[in-house]
Every structure is written in C-alpha cells, then in structure tokens.
C-alpha positions, 0 to 999 in steps of 0.5 A: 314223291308223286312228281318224282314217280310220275317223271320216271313213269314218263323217261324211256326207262320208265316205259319200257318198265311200264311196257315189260310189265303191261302196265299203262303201256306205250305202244310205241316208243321214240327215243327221245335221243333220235332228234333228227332223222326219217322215219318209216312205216313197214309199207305192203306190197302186193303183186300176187293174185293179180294185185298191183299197188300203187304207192303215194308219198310227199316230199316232206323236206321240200314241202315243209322244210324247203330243203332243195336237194332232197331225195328218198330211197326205197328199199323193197323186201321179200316176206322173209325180208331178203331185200329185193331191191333198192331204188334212188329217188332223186327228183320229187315233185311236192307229190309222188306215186310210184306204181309196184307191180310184178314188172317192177319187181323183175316179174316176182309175184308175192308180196312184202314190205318197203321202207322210204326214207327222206335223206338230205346231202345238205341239211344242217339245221338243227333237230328235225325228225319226219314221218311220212305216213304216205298211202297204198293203193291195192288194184285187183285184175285193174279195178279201181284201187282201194287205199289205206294209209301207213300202218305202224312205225318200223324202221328209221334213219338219219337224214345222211343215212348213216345211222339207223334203227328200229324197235320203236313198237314195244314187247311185254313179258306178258300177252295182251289182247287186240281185238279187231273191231269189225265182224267178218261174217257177211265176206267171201273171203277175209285176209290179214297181212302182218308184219313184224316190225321188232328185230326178234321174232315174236308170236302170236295167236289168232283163235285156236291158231298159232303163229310166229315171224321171224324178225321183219318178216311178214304173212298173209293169213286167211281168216276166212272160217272165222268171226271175231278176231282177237289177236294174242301177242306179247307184241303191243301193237301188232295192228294187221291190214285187212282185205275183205272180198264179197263178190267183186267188192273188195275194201282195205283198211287198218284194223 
C-alpha cells in the first residue's frame, strides 16, 4: 500500500494534488509527457533608466548534441506581454551574446521578458528535451555589467516549433510564504522585478502592499522603505530579481 501510495505521490496527478493542497509540493513541474523540446526561462530586459543588457547563451544542439543546423528565436514582450519583436538566429558559435538596448528595440525604454528557444529543421533522434538557463548582463549609464543567471521555467517548445506550452511553476488553492534571505536596510535604493510565468493571473503580497499580474506579464517594485521581504502567493515559486543600489554600486542577483 505504501509503494502504491508513494508512486501516486510521485505521478503528475499526484503533484498537482500535492500542489493544490500544499502539501510537500513541487515547485515546478514537467510533464513527463514533453519528451523532446526547448525549454525557456522568462528572461529580463532593461532598457529604462539608462540600462542596457547584455544577453549570453550557448548553442546547446551544437555543443552537446552536434546537431548542425541548429538555430534559436527569440521573442521579446512588453511588461504587459505585447510581443515586441522576434528575431531568427541562424548562425551560432558554440558561444553567443547578444546586446538589448533601446536601439534594438526601435528606441522603446522600458522593460520586459524574452524567450529563446533551440529549434532544429532536422533532428529526428529520439527524446531529447533542453534548457539553457544563459546569463543577463545589466550595464547602468555603461558601467561594468552585474550578471545573474535564468531565474524559473516559463514557456517551452518542440524542437520544429509546432507545439508549445507553459505553466511548468505550480499554484495551490492556499498562500505560501517566500522569504528573501537578505536584509535591504544598508541600500539606497532596492528593486524587485516579477514575472508571471502561469497563463492566469495570480497575486500577491509584499508587507502591508498588494499586487496582482496578469498572465506573463511582468513589474518592476520599489521596495526601498522596506526590510525584510516576505513574499505572499498562492504562486509556488515566484522567485523576484533583485537590484540593489548604494551610491555608484550596484549588484543583481535571484533571491
């Protein structure tokens, strides 16, 4: 009975029960279904306030799987996730930057997410499922840049790019607490950037403050009056970015 208990514990069923209920839950979830694909975290991009980014990812199909004609798209959206612009990548080196300021994206300051996906015209193995987690770079007014990896799991898509999903962070019927393990007293300024990564939209808490995004949308929050964070969401894993500022330093990281 255990083992049976334990292997619906363990079935995509099972977790999203698990999830609904918050019991022991899994933050994100895969279908184990999706057996061959591109993965893709839900990326930042900053051209406000004098901010560029720089953008760093690898051909995986090349490097790993010397696959020949692979290629990515990128597909950048607004904060309310109007779809700005989507560019076809053809030739890789087995390391890649791309550099997102305000002339790249037809002048607009702002900010926003982008997806990369890998596609392949001629793959045909079998089960082969990727995620490039890459790295942001934030350059303020051309200083040295400040990097910080992919953050969560957003969006996928199949290798020929005919089939796609999302939803792979989990809800719950109940609020859970994500406490950010840093203290924000000593900065000048402190931001968190958000992103919805569900397909509905969800809230949440910070303090005495409430918010809410629509699907994939994202914001930028001033948490500068504040001290310790403590994020409240029926969302499993909204992990924020942070900014901090004192004087002309300034740091980027995941909480």
């Amino acid at each position: 009975m255990k083992l049976l208990i334990r292997k619906f514990a363990n079935s995509d069923l099972g977790a999203k029960l698990r999830n609904a209920i918050n019991y022991k839950p899994s933050p994100i979830i895969i279908d184990k279904h999706l057996n061959s694909g591109s993965i893709s975290d839900a990326f930042l991009w900053r051209t406000d306030n004098g901010y560029q980014t720089t953008f760093k990812y690898s051909d995986l199909l090349g490097l790993f799987y010397k696959i020949e004609d692979s290629y990515v798209v990128i597909a950048f959206y607004s904060k309310d996730n109007n779809l700005l612009k989507k560019i076809i990548i053809n030739k890789l080196n087995f390391s890649n930057e791309l550099l997102i300021d305000k002339d790249f994206l037809n002048g607009l300051e702002g900010y926003g997410v982008f997806y990369i996906f890998h596609r392949s015209d001629s793959y045909s193995g079998g089960d082969l499922l990727i995620s490039n987690r890459c790295y942001l770079g934030f350059s303020l007014e051309g200083r040295l840049s400040s990097f910080v990896h992919g953050n969560l799991y957003a969006k996928y898509q199949s290798l020929d790019g005919i089939n796609e999903g999302s939803d792979m962070v989990a809800n719950s019927f109940f609020k859970n607490k994500y406490k950010i393990q840093n203290l924000f007293t000593n900065f000048t300024k402190s931001e968190l950037f958000f992103v919805n990564p569900l397909s509905k939209k969800i809230k949440f808490s910070i303090g005495s403050d409430n918010y809410s995004l629509d699907k994939n949308c994202s914001t930028l929050i001033d948490i500068s009056d504040k001290q310790n964070i403590i994020i409240i969401s029926k969302c499993l894993f909204l992990r924020p970015i942070i900014f901090n500022y004192k004087d002309d330093y300034y740091d980027v990281y995941h909480a």
